[in-house]
C-alpha positions in Angstrom: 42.2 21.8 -13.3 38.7 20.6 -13.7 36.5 21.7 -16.2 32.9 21.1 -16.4 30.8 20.1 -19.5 27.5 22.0 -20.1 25.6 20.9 -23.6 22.6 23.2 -24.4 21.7 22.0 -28.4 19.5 24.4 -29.4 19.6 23.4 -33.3 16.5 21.5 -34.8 18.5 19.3 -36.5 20.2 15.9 -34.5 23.4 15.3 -34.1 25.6 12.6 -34.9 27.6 10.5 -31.9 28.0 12.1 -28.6 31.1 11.5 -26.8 31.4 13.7 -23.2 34.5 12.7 -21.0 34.9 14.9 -17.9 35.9 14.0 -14.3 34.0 16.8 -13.5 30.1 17.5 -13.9 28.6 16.9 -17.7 25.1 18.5 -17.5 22.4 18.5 -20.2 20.3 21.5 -19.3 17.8 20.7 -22.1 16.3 18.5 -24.5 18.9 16.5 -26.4 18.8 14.4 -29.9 21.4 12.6 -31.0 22.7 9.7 -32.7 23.9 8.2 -29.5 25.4 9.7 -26.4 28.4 8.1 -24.1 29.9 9.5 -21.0 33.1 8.6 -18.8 33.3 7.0 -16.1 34.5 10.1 -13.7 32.8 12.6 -12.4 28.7 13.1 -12.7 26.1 13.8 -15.6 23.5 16.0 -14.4 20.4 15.6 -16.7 17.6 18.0 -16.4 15.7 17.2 -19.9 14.6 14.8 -22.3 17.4 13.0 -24.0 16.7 11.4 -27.2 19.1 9.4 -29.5 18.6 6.5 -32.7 21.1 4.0 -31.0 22.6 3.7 -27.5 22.7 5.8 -24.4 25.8 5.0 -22.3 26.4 6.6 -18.7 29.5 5.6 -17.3 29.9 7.8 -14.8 26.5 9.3 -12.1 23.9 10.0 -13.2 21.8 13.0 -11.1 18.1 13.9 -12.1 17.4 17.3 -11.6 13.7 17.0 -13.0 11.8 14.5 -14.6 12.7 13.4 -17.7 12.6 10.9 -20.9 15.6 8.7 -22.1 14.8 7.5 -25.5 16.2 5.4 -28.1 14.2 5.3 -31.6 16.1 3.1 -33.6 16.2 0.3 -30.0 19.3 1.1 -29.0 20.4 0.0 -25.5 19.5 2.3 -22.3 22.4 1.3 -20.0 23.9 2.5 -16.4 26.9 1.4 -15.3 27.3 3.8 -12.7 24.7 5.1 -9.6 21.5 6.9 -10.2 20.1 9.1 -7.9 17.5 11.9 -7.5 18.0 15.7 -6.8 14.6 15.7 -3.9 13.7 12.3 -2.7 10.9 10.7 -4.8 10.4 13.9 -7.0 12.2 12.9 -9.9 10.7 10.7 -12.5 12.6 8.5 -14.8 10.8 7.1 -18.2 12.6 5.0 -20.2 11.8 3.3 -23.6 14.3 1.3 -25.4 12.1 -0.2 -27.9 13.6 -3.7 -28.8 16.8 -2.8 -27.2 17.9 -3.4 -24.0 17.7 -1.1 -20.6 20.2 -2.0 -17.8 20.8 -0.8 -14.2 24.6 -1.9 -13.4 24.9 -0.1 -9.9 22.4 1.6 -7.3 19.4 3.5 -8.3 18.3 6.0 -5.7 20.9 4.9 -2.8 21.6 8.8 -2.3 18.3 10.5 -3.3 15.5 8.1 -4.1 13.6 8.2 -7.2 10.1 8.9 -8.3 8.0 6.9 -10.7 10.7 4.7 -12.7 9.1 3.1 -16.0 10.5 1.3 -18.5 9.3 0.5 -21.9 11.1 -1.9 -23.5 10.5 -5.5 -25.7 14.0 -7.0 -25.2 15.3 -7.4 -21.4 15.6 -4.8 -18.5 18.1 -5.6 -15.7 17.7 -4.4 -12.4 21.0 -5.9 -11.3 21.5 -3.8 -8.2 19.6 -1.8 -5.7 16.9 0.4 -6.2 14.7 2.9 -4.6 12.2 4.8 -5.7 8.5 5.7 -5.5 7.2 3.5 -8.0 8.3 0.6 -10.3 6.4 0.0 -13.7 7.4 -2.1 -16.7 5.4 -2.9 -19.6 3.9 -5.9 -21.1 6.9 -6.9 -23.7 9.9 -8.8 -23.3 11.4 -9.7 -19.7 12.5 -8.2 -16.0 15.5 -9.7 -14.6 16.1 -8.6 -11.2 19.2 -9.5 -9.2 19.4 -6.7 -6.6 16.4 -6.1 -4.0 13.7 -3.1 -5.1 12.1 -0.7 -2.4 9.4 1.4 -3.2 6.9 4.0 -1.1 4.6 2.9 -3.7 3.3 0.0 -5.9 5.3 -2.1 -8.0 3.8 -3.2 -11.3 5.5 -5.7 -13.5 3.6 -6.3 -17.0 6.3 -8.5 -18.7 7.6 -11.7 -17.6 9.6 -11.4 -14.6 12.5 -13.7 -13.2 14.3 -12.9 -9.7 18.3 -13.9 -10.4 19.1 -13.6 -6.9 17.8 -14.3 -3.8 16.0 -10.6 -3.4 13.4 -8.9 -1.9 10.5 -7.0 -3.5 9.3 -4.4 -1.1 6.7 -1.5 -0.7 7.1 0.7 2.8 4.2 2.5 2.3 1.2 -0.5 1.8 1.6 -0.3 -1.9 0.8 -3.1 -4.2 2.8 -5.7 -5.8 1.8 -6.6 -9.2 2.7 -9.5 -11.9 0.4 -8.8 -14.9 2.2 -11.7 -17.4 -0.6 -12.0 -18.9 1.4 -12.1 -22.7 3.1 -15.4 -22.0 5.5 -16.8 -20.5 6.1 -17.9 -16.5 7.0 -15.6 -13.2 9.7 -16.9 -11.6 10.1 -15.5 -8.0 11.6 -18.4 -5.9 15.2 -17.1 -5.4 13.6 -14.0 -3.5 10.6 -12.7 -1.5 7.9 -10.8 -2.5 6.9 -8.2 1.1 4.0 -5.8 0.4 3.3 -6.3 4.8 3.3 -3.1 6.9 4.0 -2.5 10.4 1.4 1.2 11.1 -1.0 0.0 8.5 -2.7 -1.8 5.9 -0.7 -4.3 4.6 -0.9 -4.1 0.7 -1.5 -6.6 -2.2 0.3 -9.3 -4.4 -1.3 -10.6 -7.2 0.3 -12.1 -10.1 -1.4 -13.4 -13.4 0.9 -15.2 -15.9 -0.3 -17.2 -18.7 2.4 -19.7 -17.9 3.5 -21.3 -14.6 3.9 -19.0 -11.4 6.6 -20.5 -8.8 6.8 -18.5 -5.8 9.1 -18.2 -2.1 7.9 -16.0 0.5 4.8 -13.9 0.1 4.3 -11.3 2.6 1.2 -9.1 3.1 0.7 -8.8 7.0 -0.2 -6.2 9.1 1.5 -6.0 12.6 -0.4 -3.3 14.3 -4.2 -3.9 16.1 -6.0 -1.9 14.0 -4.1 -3.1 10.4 -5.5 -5.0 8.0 -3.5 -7.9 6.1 -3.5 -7.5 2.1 -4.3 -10.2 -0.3 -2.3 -12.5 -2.4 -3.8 -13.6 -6.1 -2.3 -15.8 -7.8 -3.2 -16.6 -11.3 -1.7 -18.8 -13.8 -2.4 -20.0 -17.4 -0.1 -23.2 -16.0 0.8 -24.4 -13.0 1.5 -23.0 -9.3 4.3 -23.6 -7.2 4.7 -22.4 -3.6 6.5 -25.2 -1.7 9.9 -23.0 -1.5 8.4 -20.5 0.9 5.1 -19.7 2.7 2.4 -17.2 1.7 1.8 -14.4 4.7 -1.8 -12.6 5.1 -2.1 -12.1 8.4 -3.4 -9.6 11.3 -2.8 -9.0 14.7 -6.0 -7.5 15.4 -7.0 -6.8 12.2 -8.8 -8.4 9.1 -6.3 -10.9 7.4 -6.2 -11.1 3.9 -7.6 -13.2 1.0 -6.0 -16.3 -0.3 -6.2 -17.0 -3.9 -4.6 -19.5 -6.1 -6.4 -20.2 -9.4 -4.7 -22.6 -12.2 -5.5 -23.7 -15.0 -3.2 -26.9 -15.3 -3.7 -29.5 -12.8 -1.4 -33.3 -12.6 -2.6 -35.9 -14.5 -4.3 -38.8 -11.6 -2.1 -42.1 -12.0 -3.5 -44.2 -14.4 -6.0 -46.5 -12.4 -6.0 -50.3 -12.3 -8.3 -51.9 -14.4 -11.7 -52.5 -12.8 -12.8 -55.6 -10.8 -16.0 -56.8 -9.9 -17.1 -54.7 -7.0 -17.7 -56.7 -4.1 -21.3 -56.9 -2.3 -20.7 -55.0 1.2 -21.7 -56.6 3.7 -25.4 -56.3 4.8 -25.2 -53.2 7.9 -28.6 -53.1 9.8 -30.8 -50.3 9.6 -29.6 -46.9 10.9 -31.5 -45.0 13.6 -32.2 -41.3 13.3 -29.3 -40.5 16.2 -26.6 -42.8 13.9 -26.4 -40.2 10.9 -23.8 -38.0 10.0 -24.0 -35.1 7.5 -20.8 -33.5 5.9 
């Protein structure tokens, strides 16, 4: 027989470890604190509010939203998946994360059934995208690192804040013209040359790239076009503290018809010349007659 879980704490006080095993349906119908939470690997966990814990949050089985809600860890503890994520209404539920110093990890899909809404996640240490996901919107913040080893489709914009380093080759991708951002602006370089960065659109705008680290940026295939005639192509920015390197792939603005898009590559490190020889005389030129009026050229 299978028996289903449903916790309801309603006690102000937390609780110590969470342990839920059922190869049926675990669901958290409200807001949950804890000293940590763990779940099996069969069956689902349907979460429908806030779950807060001091150390780790371990799903091992599906995880289903049913609204929006909050994962915390206050003590940073680790946020990991090691099972599929998915939404209850295609990009209606949100998912905010924050891990603190610890760790948040994706192990399998993330809105492969039911997409997400708005994913953010806060964390100082490392969040792992290491499979697929879709949702409306991808945010991280400013500290720590993004590693990213499966491709990431949004409807919307894609905002990275922390340094970000692509561990496959993968594609970055917004259907719906929204932007992608790289705002390392902390330290540390962006990294994108195992994948491809495709903010085009084929029935409108295309929409932006623009990445500003303070280290070096090193790029594949950037891809803002717009393939219809009225469409216009979005810009890429690049920015960097150090160096820029785009000889692994090509950088797309394009239009059919339409406006293409800016161009912009601005760093602040340039190669040091070769060392020069050391000066000789210079030689007296030869004596040229006189130019006419009709021999000039301007540049």
């Amino acid at each position: 027989m299978r028996l289903s879980l449903i916790i309801m704490p309603h006690s102000t006080q937390s609780l110590g470890n969470i342990t839920a095993n059922s190869n049926a349906s675990t669901t958290f119908n409200s807001t949950v604190k804890a000293a940590t939470i763990t779940t099996d690997a069969g069956g689902t966990t349907k979460i429908n509010g806030d779950i807060t814990t001091a150390g780790n949050q371990t799903y091992n089985d599906i995880v289903i939203l049913s609204n929006s809600v909050n994962l915390t860890t206050t003590n940073n503890g680790n946020l990991q998946f090691n099972n599929a994520i998915d939404g209850t209404t295609a990009g209606t539920e949100n998912l905010t994360l924050n891990s603190g110093t610890g760790n948040i990890t994706f192990n399998a899909t993330v809105g492969n059934t039911q997409f997400l809404g708005n994913i953010i996640a806060n964390s100082t240490a490392t969040t792992n995208f290491n499979n697929t996901v879709k949702a409306a919107t991808i945010t991280t913040d400013a500290g720590g690192t993004t590693k990213i080893s499966g491709d990431i489709t949004t409807t919307g914009d894609q905002t990275y804040n922390d340094i970000v380093t692509l561990a496959n080759t993968v594609a970055l991708s917004s259907t719906n013209n929204g932007n992608l951002t790289f705002n390392n602006t902390i330290d540390g370089n962006i990294d994108t040359s195992a994948g491809k960065l495709d903010a085009s659109s084929s029935n409108g705008d295309g929409g932006a790239v623009r990445i500003d680290a303070a280290g070096n940026i090193t790029t594949n295939n950037i891809i803002c076009s717009a393939q219809i005639t009225t469409g216009k192509a979005g810009a890429i920015e690049l920015t960097s503290g150090g160096a820029i390197d785009t000889k692994s792939g090509i950088l797309n603005s394009s239009s059919v018809n339409g406006a293409g898009g800016e161009i912009s590559l601005n760093a602040s490190s340039k190669a040091s010349p070769p060392a020069s020889p050391p000066e000789s005389p210079p030689e007296s030129p030869p004596e040229s007659p006189p130019e006419s009026p009709e021999s000039r050229f301007y540049v």
